[in-house]
N, C-alpha and C positions, 0 to 999 in steps of 0.2 A: 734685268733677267739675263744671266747667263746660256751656256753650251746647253740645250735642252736635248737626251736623247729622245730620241722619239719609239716609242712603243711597240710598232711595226718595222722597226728598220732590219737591217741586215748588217751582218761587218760591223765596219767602223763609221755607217752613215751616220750625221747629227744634223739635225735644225738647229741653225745657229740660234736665231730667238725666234719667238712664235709669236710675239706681242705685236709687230707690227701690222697684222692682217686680224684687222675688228671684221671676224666670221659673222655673216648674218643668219637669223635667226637659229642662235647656235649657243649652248652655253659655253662661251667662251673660257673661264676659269675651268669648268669639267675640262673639255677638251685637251685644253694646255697644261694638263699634268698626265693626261692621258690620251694622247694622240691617238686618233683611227684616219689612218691616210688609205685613198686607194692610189695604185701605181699604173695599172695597167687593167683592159678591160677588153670583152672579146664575148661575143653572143649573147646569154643568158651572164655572163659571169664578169662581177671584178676581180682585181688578185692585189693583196694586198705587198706590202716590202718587202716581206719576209717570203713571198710568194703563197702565200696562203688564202687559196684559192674561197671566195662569195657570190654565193646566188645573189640576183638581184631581183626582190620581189616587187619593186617598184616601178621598172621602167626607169630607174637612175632618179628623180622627179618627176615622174610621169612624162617623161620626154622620148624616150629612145625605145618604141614601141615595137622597132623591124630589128632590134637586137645591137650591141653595142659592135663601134669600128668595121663598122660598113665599108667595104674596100671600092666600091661603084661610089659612096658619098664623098668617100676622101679624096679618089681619084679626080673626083669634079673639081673641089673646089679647089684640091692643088694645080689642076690645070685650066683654073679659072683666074686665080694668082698670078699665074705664069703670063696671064692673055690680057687681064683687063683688072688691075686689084682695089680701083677704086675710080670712080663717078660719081662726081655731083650729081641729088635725083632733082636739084632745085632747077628750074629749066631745063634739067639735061635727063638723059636715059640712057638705060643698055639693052638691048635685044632679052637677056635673063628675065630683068622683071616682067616687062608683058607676056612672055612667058608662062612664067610662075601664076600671074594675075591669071591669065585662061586658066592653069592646073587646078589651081584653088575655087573658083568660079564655078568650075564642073562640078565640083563636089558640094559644094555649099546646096538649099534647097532653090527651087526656082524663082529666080525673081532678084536673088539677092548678087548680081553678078558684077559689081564694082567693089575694087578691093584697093585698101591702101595699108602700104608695108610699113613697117616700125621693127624695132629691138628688142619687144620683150612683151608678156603680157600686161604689165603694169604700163609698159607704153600704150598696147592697144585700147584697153580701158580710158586714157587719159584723151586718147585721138576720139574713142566713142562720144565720150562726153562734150567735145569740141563740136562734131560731127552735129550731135542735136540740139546744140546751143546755133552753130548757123543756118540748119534748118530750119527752126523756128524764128528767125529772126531775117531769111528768106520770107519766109511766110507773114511779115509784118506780127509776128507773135513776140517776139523778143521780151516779151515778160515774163515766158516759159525761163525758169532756170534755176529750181526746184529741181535733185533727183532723188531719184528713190530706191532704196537697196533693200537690204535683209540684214536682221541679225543674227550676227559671227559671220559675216560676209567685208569684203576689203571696202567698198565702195559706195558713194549715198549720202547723204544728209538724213532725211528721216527711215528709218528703217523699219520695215514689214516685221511683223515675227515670225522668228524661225520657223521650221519644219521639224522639228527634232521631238516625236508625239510620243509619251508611252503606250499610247493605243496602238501602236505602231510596231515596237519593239520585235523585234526579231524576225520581222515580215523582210521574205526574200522579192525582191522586185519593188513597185508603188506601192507607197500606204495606203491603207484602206481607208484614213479616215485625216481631216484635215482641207479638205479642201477648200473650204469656207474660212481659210487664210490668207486667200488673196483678197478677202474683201477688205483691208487694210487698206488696200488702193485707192479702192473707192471712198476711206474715211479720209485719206488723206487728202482725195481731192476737197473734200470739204472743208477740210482745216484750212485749207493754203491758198482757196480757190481754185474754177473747174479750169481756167487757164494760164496755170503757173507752175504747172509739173511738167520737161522737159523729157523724160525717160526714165522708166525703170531699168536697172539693171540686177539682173539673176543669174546664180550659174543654175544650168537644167539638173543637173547634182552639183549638190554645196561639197567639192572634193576636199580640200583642203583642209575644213575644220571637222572633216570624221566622215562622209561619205552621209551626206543626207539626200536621198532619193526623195523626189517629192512625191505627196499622195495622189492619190487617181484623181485626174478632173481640176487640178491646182494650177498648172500652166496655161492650162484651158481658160480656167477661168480668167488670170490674169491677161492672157490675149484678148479678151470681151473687153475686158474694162480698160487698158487700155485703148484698142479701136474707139470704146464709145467717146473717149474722154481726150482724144486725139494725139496720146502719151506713146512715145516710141518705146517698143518693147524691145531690150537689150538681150541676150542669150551671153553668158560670158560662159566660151566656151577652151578655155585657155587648158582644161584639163580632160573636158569630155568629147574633143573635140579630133577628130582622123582615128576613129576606130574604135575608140574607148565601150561607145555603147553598143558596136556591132553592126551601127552606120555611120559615113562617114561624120555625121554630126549628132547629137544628142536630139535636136531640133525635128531631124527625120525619124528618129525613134522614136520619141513622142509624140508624132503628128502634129506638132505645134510649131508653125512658122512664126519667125522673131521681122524685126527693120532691119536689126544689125546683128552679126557677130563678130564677136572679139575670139581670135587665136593665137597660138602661140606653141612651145612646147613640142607638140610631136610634128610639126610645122616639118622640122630640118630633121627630125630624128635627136634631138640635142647636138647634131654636131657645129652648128655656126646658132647664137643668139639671135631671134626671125620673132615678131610679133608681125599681124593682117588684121584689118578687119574688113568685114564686108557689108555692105549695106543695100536696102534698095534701089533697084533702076530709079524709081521717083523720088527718093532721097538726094541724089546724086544729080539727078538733072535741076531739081529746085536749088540747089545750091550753085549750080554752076551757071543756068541760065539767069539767075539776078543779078549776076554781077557783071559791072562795065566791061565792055570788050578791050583789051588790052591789059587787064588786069590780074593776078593770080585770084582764082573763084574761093579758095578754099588758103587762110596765111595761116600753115600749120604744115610742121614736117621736121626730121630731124637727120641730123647732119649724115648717119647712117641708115638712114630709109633704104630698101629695097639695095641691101650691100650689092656687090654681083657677087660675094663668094657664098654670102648665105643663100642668095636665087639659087645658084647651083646647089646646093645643098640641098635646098628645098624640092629643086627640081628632080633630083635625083633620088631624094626621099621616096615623092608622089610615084616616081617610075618602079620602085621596089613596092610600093604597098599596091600598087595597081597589077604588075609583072607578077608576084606572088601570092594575089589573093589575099592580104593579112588579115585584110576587115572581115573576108568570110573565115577566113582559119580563126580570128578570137571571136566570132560569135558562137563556131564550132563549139571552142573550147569552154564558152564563158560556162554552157551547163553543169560540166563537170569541175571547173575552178569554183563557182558556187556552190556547189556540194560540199566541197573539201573546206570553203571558209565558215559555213552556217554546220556544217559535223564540231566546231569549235564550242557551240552554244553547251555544251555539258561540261564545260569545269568553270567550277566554283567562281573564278575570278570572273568568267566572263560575263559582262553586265550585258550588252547586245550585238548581235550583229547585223548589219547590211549592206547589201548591195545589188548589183544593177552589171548587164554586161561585165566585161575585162576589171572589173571596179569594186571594189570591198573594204569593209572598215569593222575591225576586231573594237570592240571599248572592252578595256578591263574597269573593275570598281576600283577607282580612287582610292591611293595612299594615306601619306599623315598630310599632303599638301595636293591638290590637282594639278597632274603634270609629271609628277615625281616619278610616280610609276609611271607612264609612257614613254620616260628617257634611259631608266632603268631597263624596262623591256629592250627598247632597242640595243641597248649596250647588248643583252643579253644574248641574242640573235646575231650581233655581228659578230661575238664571240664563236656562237653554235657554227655561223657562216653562213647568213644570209642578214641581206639588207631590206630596210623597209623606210618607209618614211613612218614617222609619226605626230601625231599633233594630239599635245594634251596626254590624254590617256587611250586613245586610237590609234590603232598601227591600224594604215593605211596600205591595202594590198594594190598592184596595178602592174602584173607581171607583162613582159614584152608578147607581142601576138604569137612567137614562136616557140613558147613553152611549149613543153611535151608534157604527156601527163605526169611524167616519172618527174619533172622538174613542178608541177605543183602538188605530188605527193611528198615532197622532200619539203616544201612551204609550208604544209599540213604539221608533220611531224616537225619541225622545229618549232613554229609556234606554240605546239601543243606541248611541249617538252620545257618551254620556254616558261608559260604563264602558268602551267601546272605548278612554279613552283612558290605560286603567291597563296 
């Protein structure tokens, strides 16, 4: 492949080839006849080559929640660069991560106050799984190694069924009905026996694959059945997690305390790669008190655990969303952002909507293929000028905490301008 211009450029810019960078989850061939770059990014907004300025209804990937180029985050970690740009976390430390460890600890529910850093959420998921494979094998259980997920969820061996009910449809907050989904758990203990299942792992909203809010009394139950069955209960909180539901965790919104959370995402604000998870005090102690003294208690970690420039990032994050209230400004807002995504439920296209806090999911009714229209839409909106994520046939709303109304009345009206035209 030759001189590719690219779509958004200016002047005489050209991407020389585009073939070397296999984009993830991205249709690559769309893409690469039709480039959508952003260049530069600043509050609520990215600006494309050509300078043509996009709302960002996403949070960028649900990442960047206190608004994009943060001048206190940047400042950190370039003068964190400057001071200290890398340590080994294997025997060694920097003042940043224990740091970070209290910030994150505060906010987590009580109980859950030991935290280990990683690079991404797909790391922290993998560190979880680790975590309740040596707990249980602390515990002389070690035949626990069974886990157990949901379907259209990233993680698991056998998988619960979804939450995704037409009883349910167009219900703004929990569904009404469903709750008697978690009793999967309990079938599966039977299937596998009652001790061979290591953890469940759930997001408190299935974000990702369209924003499934779970129904009233579903977490709940799932925390029963677990305790009874002595199954650690996972909370993957890598999307609903620093503000998303209006407290700092999904976990405290619910009332349902988890063993462990997985984070990630709005961790740093997206500006340095940061996965944590956090577990319990007695998690954390059974693991480290079985094992020989002189020994590492836990042989798991990776080469950029607890970087120090994304600690400062992180650190610096927690300092703006505490210093400016965010969590209570997008719980503020979420009433009136929820308004303006369920006012969408009257045209033709739209098959349902939901959501929960800072957090919503448009589904349009499927094209000649599922998916088709979802990438279609979006095309269409970064055109209008605004960004979304979408999966499938769901655009995924999850504006930064500092939207103003006027900036999710402009969300309203694109969208709606947008899928009107299906």
């Amino acid at each position: 492949m030759g001189a590719v211009a690219c779509a958004e450029t200016d002047m005489d810019m050209t991407l020389e080839n585009l073939e070397r960078h296999w984009m993830p989850f991205t249709n690559n061939r769309e893409f690469k006849r039709e480039p959508r770059l952003f260049v530069r990014a600043s509050g609520m907004h990215y600006w494309t080559a050509t300078g043509r300025k996009v709302l960002d209804g996403s949070s960028g990937l649900f990442t960047s929640a206190a608004g994009h180029c943060r001048p206190e985050i940047a400042t950190a970690v370039a003068q964190q660069l400057q001071t200290l740009d890398f340590t080994p976390s294997f025997m060694r430390g920097h003042p940043g991560a224990f740091a970070l460890a209290d910030g994150v600890a505060a906010l987590t529910p009580p109980g859950l106050d030991h935290v280990f850093f990683c690079n991404s959420g797909s790391e922290a998921v993998d560190t979880a799984m680790k975590i309740a494979l040596a707990y249980h094998l602390a515990r002389n259980e070690g035949q626990r190694s069974y886990f157990v997920s949901r379907e259209r969820a990233y993680h698991g061996v056998l998988h619960l069924r979804h939450t995704l009910l037409p009883e349910n449809r167009l219900t703004r907050g929990l569904g009404r009905t469903g709750a008697e989904l978690a009793d999967d758990l309990s079938r599966f203990v039977n299937l596998v026996g009652e001790k061979r299942i290591a953890a469940v792992f759930v997001e408190p909203i299935a974000g990702s694959t369209g924003v499934l809010v779970p129904p009233r009394g579903y977490l709940e139950r799932l925390r029963e059945i677990s305790t009874r069955y002595g199954i650690l209960l996972v909370f993957d909180e890598v999307i609903c997690g620093f503000g998303r539901t209006g407290e700092p965790f999904a976990a405290t919104s619910f009332g349902v305390t988890p063993d462990i959370i997985t984070m990630a995402k709005a961790l740093t604000n997206g500006a340095q790669p940061m996965g944590a998870v956090a577990v319990r005090d007695s998690i954390y102690r059974t693991i480290v008190d079985a094992a020989p003294d002189g020994a590492p208690e836990f042989f798991h970690g990776y080469t950029y655990s607890a970087h120090p420039a994304a600690c400062a990032a992180g650190l610096a994050t927690l300092e703006i969303y505490r210093s400016e209230q965010l969590f209570a400004k997008g719980r503020e807002l979420s009433g009136y952002f929820l308004d303006a995504m369920f006012a969408l439920q009257d045209l033709p296209a739209v098959s349902d909507v939901r959501g929960f806090g800072m957090l919503a999911g448009i589904e349009i009714k499927p094209g000649k293929a599922p998916g088709v229209r979802g990438g279609e839409l979006q095309a269409k909106l970064f055109d209008r000028g605004l960004h979304v994520k979408t999966t499938g046939d769901v655009a995924i709303m999850a504006p930064a905490f500092i939207a103003s109304r006027a900036d999710i009345d402009l969300m309203g009206s694109m969208l709606r301008e947008a899928i009107a035209e299906y």
